[in-house]
Structure formats: C-alpha cells, structure tokens
N, C-alpha and C positions, 0 to 999 in steps of 0.2 A: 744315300737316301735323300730324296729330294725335302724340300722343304715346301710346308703350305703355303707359303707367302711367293717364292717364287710359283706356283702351280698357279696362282689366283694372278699374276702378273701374265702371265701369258692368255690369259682367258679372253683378251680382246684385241689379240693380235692376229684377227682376221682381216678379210679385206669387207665385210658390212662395216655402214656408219654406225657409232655409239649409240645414233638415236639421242633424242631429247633437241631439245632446241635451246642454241650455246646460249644462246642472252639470257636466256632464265638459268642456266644451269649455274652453278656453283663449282667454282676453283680452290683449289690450295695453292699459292704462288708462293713459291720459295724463296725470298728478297735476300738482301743482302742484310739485314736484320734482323732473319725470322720468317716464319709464315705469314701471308695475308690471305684470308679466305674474306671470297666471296663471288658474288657477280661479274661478269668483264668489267663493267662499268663500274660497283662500287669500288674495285682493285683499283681501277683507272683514276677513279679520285683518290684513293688513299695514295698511291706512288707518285700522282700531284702533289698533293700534301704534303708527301716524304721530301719530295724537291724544290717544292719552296721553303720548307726548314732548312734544307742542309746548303741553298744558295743563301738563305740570309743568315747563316750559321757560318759561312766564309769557307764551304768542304766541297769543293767543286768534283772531286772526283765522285763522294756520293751522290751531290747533285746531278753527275753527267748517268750515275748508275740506275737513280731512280727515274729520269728519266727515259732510258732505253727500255727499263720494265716497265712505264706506264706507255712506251711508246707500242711495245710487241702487242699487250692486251688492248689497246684501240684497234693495231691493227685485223685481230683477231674479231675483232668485234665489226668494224664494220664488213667484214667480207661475208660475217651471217647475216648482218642487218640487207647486204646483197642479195645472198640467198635468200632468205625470207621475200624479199621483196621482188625477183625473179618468181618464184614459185605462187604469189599471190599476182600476178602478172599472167602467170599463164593459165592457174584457175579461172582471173576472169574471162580470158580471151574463150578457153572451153564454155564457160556460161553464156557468154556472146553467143557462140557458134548454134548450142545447141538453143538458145531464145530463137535465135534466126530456124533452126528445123522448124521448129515447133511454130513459128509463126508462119512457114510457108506451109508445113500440114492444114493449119488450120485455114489458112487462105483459099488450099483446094477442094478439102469437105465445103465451108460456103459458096463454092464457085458448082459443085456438084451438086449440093443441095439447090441451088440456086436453078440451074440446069433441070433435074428433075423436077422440080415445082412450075415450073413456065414450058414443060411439055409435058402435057398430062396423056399420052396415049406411052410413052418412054416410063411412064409409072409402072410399078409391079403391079396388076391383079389378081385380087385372090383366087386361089384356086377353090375351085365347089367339089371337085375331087366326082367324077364320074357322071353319068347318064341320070334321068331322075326316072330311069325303069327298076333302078335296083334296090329303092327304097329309102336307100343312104341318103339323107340331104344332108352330111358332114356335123348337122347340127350334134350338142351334148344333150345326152339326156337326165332331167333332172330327175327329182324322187317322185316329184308331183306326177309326173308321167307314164312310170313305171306302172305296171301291173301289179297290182298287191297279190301276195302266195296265202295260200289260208294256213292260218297258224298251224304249226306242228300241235300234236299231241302228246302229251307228258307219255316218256316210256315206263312200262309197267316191268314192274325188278320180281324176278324171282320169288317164292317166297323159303325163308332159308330152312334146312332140315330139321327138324323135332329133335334134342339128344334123346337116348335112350333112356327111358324110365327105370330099367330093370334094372339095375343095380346101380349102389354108389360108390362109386370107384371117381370121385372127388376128393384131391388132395386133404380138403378141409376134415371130410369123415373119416380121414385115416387114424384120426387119432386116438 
C-alpha cells in the first residue's frame, strides 16, 4: 500500500509549470545547518550571512558550502527576473502593435468621414419610401392625429337565477 506522502509527491510531476511567480514564492532550502525558508532573495541574504560567519569564523569549507547555496538560489533567481522581464517585453510590443491598429482604424474612419463630408452627392439620402399616390409619406403618426373611436359601452351581465323558494333544503335549516 502506497503511502499519502508519496501520492502527494508525484502530484506535480507533470510537464505544466508550478505556476506562481518564483521571486514571490517561497522555498524550504535545505542548508547544511537546517532549513532556511523563505524568498530566492531573502535565502540569498541569509546563505551570505552564513558565509561571512563561517569566513570570519576561520571554516573555509562551510564558507565554500554556504556559498554555493547562496550561489544556486541567485542563480535561480535571476533567470525569473529573465523571464519576467521577457514576458513584460513582449506584452508591451503586443500593446504597441495593437495602439498602432487602432490608430490606423481611426486614421481611415477620419479620412472617410472626411471624404463623405466634402462630397455631398456621395452622401446617403434618405429614402421617402414610395410614390406620393399611395398616401404613405413615411411620416409616424402621433395621437394627436389619429381618429378618436367612440367610447365603448359598458357590457350588460346577465342577470343571475332566483334560487328556489320552495323548500329549505339549506345546510343551516338542517338542524
């Protein structure tokens, strides 16, 4: 039977990225003292720190060790600050590209507006929509114009049945 801790180690041994963006993200580095958790960068000062203790502490060998670990996470760091800064690089060139559409669209609507307004026979005219034998001049007709209908007369209802007088055969005189 497998174990949960290995099952949760394989969880991201895909070929997608982790996601998240490494410079903010947070490490556990495993030193040669212990854990150091934190940022690329705050790791990167502390395994400094480690290595000017243990240079002026006279331990060259920890000194050479804490330096290769602050040396790995610089360089882990600057290849995101790459990335980052590639990918903020090509957002703007896309922003560029499409300021540049957007400003030749708009250059050719003023050049057609431009165009229609200094040849006025190239204008749309409205259409009156037919002959004026058929009555229709297109116009809306408001209320004011209308023909008033003479009011309806209230309908007259029925008038409902009489019950029968002759006997009482009502629940109430049953009793």
């Amino acid at each position: 039977m497998r174990s949960s801790k290995s099952r949760s180690r394989n969880k991201n041994r895909n070929n997608r990225p982790s996601g998240g963006n490494i410079i903010n993200r947070v490490f556990d580095s495993s030193g040669p003292d212990g854990k150091v958790r934190g940022t690329p960068q705050q790791i990167i000062d502390k395994y400094n720190q480690l290595h000017r203790d243990a240079v002026l502490a006279g331990d060259r060998v920890d000194a050479e060790n804490y330096a290769q670990h602050g040396e790995h996470y610089t360089r882990m760091l600057a290849e995101a600050q790459r990335e980052v800064e590639a990918r903020r690089e090509e957002q703007e060139e896309q922003n560029r590209q499409r300021q540049a559409e957007r400003d030749r669209e708009r250059q050719e609507r003023l050049k057609a507006q431009e165009a229609a307004s200094n040849d006025p026979g190239a204008m749309d005219q409205p259409d009156l929509g037919g002959s004026a034998d058929e009555g229709d001049t297109g116009l809306v007709e408001t209320p004011e114009e209308k023909p008033k209908r003479p009011p309806r007369k209230p309908r007259q209802r029925k008038p409902r049945p009489e019950p029968d007088g002759g006997g009482d055969t009502a629940p109430e005189a049953a009793e």
